[in-house]
C-alpha positions as CSV (number, residue, x, y, z in Angstrom):
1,X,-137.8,97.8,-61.1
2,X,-139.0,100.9,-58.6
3,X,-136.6,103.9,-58.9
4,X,-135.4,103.3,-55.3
5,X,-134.5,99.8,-56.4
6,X,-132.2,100.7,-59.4
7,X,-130.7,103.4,-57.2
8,X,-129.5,100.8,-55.0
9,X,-128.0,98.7,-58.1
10,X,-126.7,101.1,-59.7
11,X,-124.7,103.7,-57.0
12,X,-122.3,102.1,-55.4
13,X,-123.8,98.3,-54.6
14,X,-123.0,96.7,-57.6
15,X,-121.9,93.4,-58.4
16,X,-120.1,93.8,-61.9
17,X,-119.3,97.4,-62.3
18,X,-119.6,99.1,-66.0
19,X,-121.4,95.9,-67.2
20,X,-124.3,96.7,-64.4
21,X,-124.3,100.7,-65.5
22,X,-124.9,99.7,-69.2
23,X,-127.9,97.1,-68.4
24,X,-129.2,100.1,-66.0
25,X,-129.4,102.6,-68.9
26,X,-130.6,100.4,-71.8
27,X,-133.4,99.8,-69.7
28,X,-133.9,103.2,-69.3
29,X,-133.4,103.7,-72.8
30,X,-136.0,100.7,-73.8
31,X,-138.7,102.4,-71.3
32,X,-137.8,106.0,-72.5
33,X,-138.6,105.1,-76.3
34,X,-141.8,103.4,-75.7
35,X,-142.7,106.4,-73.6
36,X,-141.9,108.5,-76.3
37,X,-144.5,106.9,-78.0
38,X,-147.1,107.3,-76.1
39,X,-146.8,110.9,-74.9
40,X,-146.5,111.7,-79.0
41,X,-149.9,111.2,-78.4
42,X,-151.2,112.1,-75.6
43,X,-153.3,115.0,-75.6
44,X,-152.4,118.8,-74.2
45,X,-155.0,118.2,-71.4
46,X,-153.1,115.4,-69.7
47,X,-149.9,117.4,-70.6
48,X,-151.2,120.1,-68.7
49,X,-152.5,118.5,-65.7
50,X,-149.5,116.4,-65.5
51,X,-148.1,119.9,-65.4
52,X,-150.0,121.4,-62.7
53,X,-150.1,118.7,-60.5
54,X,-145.8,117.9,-60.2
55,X,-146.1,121.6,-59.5
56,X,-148.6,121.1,-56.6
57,X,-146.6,118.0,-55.4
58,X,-143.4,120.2,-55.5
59,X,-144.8,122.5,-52.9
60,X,-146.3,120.2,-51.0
61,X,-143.1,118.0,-50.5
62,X,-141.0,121.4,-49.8
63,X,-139.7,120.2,-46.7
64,X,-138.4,116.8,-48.0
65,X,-136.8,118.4,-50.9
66,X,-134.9,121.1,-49.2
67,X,-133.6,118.7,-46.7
68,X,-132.3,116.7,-49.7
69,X,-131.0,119.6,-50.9
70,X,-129.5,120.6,-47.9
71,X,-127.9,117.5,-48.3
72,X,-126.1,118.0,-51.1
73,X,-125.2,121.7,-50.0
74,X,-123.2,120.2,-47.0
75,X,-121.4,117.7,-49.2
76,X,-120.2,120.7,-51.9
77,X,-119.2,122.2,-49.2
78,X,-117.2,120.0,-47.8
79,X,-115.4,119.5,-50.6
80,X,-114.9,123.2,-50.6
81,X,-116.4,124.1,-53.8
82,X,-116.5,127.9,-54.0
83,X,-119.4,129.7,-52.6
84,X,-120.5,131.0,-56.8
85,X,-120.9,127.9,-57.5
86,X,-122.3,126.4,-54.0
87,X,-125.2,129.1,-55.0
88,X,-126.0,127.6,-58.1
89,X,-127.0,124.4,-56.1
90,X,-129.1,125.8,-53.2
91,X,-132.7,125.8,-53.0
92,X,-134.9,127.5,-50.3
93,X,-138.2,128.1,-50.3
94,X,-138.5,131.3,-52.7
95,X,-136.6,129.7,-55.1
96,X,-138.4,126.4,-54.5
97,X,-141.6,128.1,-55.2
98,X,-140.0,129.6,-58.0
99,X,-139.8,126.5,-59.5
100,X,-142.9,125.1,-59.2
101,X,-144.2,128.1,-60.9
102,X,-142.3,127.5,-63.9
103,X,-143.5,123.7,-64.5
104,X,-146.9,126.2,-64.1
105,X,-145.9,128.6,-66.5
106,X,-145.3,126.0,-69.0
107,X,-148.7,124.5,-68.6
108,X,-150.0,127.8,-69.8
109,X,-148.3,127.9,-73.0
110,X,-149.6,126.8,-75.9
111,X,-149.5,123.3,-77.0
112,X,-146.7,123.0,-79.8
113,X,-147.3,119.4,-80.9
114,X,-149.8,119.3,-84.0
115,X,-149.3,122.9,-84.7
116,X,-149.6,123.2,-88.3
117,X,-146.8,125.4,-89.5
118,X,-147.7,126.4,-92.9
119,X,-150.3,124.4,-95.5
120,X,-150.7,125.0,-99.3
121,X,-151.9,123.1,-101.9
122,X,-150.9,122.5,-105.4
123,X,-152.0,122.4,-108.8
124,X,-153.0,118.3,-109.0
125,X,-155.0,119.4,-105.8
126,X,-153.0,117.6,-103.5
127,X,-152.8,119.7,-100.0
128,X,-149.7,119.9,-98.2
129,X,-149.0,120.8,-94.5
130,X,-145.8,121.0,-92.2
131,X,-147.0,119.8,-88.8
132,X,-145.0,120.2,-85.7
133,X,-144.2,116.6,-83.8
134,X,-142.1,115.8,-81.2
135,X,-138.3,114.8,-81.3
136,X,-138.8,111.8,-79.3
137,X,-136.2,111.0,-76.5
138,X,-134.4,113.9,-75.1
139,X,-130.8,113.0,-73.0
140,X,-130.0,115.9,-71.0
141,X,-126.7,116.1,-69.2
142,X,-126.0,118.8,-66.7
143,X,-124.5,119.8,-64.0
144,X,-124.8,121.2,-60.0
145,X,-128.3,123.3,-60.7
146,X,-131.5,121.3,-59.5
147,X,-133.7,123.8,-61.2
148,X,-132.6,122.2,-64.6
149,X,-133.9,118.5,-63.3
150,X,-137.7,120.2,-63.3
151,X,-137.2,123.0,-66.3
152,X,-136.4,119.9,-68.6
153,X,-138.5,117.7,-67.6
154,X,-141.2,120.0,-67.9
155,X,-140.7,121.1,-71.1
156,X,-139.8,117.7,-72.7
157,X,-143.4,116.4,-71.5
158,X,-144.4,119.8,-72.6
159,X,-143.3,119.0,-76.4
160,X,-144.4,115.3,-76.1
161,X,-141.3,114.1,-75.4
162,X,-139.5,111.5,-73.0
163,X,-136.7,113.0,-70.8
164,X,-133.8,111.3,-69.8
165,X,-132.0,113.6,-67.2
166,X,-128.2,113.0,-65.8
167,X,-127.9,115.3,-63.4
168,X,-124.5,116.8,-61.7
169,X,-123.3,114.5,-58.5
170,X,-123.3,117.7,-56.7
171,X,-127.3,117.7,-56.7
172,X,-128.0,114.2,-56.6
173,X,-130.5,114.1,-53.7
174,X,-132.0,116.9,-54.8
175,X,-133.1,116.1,-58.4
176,X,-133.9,112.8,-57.4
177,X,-136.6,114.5,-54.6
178,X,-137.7,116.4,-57.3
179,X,-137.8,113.7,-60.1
180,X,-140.1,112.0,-57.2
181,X,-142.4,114.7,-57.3
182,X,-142.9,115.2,-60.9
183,X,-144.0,111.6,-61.0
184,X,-146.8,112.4,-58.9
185,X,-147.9,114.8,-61.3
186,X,-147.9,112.2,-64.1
187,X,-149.9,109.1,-62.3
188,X,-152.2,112.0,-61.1
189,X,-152.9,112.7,-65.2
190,X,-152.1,108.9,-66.3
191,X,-149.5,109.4,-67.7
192,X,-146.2,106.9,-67.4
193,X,-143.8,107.8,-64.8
194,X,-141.1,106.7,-67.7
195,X,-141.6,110.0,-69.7
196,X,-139.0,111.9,-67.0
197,X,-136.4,109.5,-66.0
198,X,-133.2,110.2,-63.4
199,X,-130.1,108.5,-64.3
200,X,-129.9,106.5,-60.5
201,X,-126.3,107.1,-60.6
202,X,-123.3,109.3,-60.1
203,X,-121.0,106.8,-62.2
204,X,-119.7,108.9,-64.9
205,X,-119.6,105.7,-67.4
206,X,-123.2,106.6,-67.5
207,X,-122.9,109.5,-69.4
208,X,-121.0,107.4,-71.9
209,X,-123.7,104.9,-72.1
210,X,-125.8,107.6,-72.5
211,X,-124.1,109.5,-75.6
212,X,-123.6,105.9,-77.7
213,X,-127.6,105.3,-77.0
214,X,-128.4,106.5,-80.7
215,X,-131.3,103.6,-80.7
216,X,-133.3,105.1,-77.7
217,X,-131.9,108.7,-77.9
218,X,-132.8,111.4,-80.5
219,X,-131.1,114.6,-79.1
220,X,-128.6,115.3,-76.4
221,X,-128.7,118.5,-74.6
222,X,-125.5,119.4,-73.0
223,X,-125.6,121.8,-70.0
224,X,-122.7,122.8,-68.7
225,X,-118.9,124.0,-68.3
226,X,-116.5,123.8,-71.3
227,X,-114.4,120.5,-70.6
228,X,-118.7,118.5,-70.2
229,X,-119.6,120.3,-73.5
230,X,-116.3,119.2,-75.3
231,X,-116.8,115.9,-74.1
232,X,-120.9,115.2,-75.7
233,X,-119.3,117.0,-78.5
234,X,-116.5,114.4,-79.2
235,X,-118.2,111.8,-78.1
236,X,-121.7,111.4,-78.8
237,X,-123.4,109.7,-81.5
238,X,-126.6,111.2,-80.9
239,X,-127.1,114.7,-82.5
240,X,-126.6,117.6,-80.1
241,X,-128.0,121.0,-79.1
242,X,-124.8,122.6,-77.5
243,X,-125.1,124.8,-75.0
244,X,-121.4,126.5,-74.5
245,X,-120.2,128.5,-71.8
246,X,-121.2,132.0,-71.4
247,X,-118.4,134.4,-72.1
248,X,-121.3,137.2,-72.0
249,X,-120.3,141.1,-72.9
250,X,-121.3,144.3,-72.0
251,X,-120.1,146.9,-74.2
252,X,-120.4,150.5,-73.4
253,X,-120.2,152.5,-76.2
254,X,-119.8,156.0,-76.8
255,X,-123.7,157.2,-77.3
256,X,-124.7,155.3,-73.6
257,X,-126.8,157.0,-71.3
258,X,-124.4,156.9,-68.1
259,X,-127.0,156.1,-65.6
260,X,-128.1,153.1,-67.7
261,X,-124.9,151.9,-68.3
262,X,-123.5,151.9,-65.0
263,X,-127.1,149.9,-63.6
264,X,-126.7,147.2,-66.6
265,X,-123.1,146.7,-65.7
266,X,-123.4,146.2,-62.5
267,X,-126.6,144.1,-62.9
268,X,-125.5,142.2,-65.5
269,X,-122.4,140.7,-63.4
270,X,-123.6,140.6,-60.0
271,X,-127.4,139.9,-60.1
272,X,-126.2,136.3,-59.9
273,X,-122.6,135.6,-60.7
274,X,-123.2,132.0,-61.5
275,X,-125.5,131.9,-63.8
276,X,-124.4,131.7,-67.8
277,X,-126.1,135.1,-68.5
278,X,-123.5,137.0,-66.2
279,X,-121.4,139.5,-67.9
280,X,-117.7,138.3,-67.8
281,X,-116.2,141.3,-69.7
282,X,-116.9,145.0,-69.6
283,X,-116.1,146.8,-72.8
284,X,-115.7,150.3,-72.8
285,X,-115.8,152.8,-76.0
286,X,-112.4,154.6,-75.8
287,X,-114.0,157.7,-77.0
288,X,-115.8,157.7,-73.4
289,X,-114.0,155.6,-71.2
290,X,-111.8,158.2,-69.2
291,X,-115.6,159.4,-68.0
292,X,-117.5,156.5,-67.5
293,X,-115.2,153.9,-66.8
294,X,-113.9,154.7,-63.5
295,X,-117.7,155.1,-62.6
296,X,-118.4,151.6,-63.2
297,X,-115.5,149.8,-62.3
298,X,-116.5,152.1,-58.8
299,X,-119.8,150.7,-58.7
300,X,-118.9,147.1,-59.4
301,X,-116.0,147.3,-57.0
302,X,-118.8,148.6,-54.5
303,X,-121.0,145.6,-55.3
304,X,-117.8,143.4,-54.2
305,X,-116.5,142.6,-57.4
306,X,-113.0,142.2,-58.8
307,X,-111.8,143.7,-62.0
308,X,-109.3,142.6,-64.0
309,X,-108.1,145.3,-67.2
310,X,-106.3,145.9,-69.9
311,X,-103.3,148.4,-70.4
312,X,-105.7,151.2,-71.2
313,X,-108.4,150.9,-68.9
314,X,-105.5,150.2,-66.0
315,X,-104.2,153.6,-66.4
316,X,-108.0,154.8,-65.9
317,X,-108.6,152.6,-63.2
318,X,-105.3,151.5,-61.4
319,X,-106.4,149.6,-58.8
320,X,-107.3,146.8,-61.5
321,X,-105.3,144.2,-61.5
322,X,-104.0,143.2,-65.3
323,X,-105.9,140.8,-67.2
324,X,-104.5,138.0,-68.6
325,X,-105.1,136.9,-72.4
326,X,-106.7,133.8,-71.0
327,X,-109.2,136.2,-69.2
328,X,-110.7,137.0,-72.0
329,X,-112.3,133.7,-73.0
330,X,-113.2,133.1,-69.5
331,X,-116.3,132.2,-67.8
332,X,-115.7,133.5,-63.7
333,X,-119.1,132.4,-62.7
334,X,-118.4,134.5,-59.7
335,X,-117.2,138.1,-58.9
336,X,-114.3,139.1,-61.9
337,X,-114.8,140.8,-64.0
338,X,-112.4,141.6,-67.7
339,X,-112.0,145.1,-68.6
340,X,-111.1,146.1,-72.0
341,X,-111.5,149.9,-73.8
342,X,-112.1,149.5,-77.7
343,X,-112.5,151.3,-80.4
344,X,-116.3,151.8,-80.9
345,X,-118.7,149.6,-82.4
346,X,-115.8,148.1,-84.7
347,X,-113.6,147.5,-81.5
348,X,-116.5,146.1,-79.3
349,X,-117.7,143.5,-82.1
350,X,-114.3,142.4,-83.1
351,X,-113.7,141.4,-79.5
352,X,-116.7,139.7,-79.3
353,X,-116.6,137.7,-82.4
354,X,-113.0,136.5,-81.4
355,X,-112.9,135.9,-77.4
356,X,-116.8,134.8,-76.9
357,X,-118.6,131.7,-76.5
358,X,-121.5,133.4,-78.8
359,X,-123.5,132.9,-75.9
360,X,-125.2,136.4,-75.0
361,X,-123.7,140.0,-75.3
362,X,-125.5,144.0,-75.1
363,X,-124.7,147.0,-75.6
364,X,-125.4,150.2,-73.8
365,X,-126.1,152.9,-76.1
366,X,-128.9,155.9,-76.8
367,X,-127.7,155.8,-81.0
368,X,-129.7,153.7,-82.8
369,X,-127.3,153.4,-85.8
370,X,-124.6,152.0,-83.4
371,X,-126.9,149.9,-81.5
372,X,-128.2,148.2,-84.8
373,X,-124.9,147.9,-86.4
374,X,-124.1,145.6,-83.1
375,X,-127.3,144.1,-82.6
376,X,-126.7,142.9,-86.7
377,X,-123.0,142.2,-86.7
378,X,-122.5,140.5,-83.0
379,X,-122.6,136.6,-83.7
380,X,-124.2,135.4,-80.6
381,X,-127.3,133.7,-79.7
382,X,-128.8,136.4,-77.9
383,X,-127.5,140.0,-78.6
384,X,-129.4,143.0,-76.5
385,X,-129.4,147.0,-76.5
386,X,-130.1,148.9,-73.5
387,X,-130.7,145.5,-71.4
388,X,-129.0,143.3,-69.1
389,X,-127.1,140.3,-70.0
390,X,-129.1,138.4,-67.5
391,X,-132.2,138.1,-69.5
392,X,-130.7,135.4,-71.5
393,X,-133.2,132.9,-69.7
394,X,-136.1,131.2,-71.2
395,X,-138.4,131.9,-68.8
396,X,-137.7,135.9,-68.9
397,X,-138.5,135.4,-72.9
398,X,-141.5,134.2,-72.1
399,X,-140.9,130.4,-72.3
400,X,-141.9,129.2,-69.0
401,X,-138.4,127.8,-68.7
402,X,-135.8,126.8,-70.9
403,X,-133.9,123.4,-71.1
404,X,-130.4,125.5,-72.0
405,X,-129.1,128.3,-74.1
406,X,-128.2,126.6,-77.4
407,X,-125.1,128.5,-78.9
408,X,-125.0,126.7,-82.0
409,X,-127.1,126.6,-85.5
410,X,-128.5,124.1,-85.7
411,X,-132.3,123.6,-85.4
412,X,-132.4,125.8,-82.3
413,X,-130.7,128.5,-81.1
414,X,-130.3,130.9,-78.1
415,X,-133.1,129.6,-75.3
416,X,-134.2,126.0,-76.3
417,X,-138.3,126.0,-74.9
418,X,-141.1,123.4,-75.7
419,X,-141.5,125.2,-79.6
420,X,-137.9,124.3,-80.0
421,X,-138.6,120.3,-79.0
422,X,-140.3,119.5,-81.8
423,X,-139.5,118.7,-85.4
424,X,-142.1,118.6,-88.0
425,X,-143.5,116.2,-90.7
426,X,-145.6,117.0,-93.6
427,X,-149.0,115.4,-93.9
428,X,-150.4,114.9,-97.8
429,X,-153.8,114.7,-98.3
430,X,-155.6,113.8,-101.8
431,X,-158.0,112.4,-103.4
432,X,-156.8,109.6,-105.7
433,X,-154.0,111.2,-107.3
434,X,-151.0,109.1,-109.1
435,X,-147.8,111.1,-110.2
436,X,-147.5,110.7,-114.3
């Protein structure tokens, strides 16, 4: 069945409802693992190429995607979604090209899968080494940003793996434009348009399908707000690589170089308010705060955004209004920011530890004692001196792209690239040996 053809089954024409949306993703589950299989070994060439050319095909369809995606723009915003989060679905040309320069990016890496990791051998002559494979079949689930629909795809074939991407109703056209694309690139290597799938539907019973699919799926990525992430948490029976919200800091502390930490601040929040590396709180060393504060709530409040403060840092800057305790754990995606002045490092990391979503957080100082004792003692995925919070990206790292910031432990953490879409196995070599 042709993409176009399960579309039409399975959003909005079907005959038998939930039955209909199961059969539609157990047979993307069926094609995804035998994908899998193939594109475990397919060599970094074809990987490449495949690469190169959905990157090529992305420019040259420009004009169909960005009507799609004007499609979808108009319908967000006619359900008056907010104009932050309206952002993080529009595409136009920069950004289009933008894109197709990261499926290029990742083509330039290096080839993760049959990377031997470490080899020894031991005393019976038997040698040992821990070779990097891939995971298999990746379920991603996010939500309004089309970018994610090529970033993952990319760097699942990257990593030898089959994608299977559920993307947010919001951008429906617009991933599926772009999933059409990227299977260009894959005939044009010969590889199977089945190694980066679209869900063809907005039902949300198939995101449950999708989390019980523990015979087809290997890992779940979640991407997304808090009540999405809660939900693959509780639900799933595949293992997951959460990626939480980002309650993201920016503490000032007492040894920061004014200048810098009134650009970082400001950057930091307002470069783009939607995206999970924006600062949502602004912590201020007490022991500096009736100086610098008012200078940077100014130059935020210049850039157009809100501030919302504590007790303290209200009497330094009245014109806040007072922040809730519910503030503090909260991700704006737009233009608020939380205030608070603490008590130095101890103050800044004890907020941190307690209110964030251990996402990414900086500090701004020019004392290297106080900027390691935070960089150390911050329990966050990504924790930066003298930098701003909107790094927190894969391809800034130097990762092409990333398929999500993972905020837990487990087997990745902070930006999840091709590197962290493999596993590894050990290969034994010998030469007749038999354990005594």
């Amino acid at each position: 069945m042709s993409l176009a053809e399960t579309i039409e089954r399975a959003d909005g024409q079907r005959a038998d409802g939930a039955t209909d949306v199961a059969a539609v993703m157990l047979d993307i589950g069926r094609r995804a693992r035998a994908a899998s299989a193939a594109l475990a070994l397919a060599s970094g060439e074809a990987k490449d190429r495949a690469l190169r050319a959905a990157a090529a095909a992305i420019r040259s369809e420009a004009e169909r995607i960005l009507a799609a995606n004007a499609e979808d723009v108009a319908a967000a915003r006619a359900k008056g979604q907010r104009e932050s989060l309206v952002d993080r679905l529009v595409l136009d040309p920069k950004r289009l090209d933008g894109i197709a320069a990261g499926l290029e990016a990742i083509a330039e890496l290096p080839d993760p899968v049959g990377t031997v990791m470490a080899e020894w051998t031991r005393p019976n002559g038997l040698r040992i080494a821990r070779k990097r494979v891939p995971l298999g079949v990746i379920g991603i689930i996010y939500e309004s940003r089309p970018n994610v629909t090529v970033d993952a795809g990319g760097l699942c074939l990257k990593a030898g793996n089959a994608a299977i991407l559920r993307g947010g109703s919001e951008s429906f056209h617009s991933s599926r434009a772009l999933v059409e694309a990227m299977h260009k690139g894959l005939c044009e290597a010969g590889l199977t348009e089945d190694a980066i799938q679209l869900v063809p539907t907005r039902d949300r019973a198939a995101v449950g399908e999708l989390l019980r699919m523990a015979e087809y799926v290997d890992v779940i990525v979640p991407r997304g707000g808090r009540s999405l992430i809660e939900r693959v948490q509780n639900e799933s029976r595949v293992p997951v690589f959460a990626h939480l919200d980002g309650v993201c800091h920016v503490y000032v502390d007492a040894g920061a170089d004014p200048d810098k930490a009134e650009a970082i601040a400001v950057n930091a929040k307002m470069r783009r308010t939607s995206v999970c590396g924006a600062a949502e709180t602004l912590l201020v060393d007490r022991a500096v705060a009736a100086g610098l504060l008012p200078r940077i709530a100014k130059a935020l409040a210049d850039a157009g955004c809100a501030l919302r403060g504590d007790a303290e840092a209200r009497v330094l800057v009245p014109a806040m209004e007072p922040a809730t305790e519910a503030d503090w754990s909260t991700e704006y995606l737009d233009a608020v920011i939380s205030v608070a002045v603490v008590d130095g490092v101890d103050g800044a990391v004890a907020h941190i530890n307690r209110w964030g979503s251990h996402h990414t957080d900086s500090i701004v100082t020019e004392d290297p004692a106080a900027a390691e004792r935070f960089l150390n003692e911050v329990d966050s995925a990504i924790v930066l001196h003298n930098a701003s919070t909107q790094f927190a990206d894969g391809g800034e790292f130097g990762m092409g792209a990333e398929i999500g910031i993972s905020t837990g432990r487990m087997h990745a953490r902070g930006p999840v690239g091709a590197e962290q879409l493999t596993s590894f196995k050990y290969v034994v070599r010998g030469d007749g040996q038999t354990r005594p």
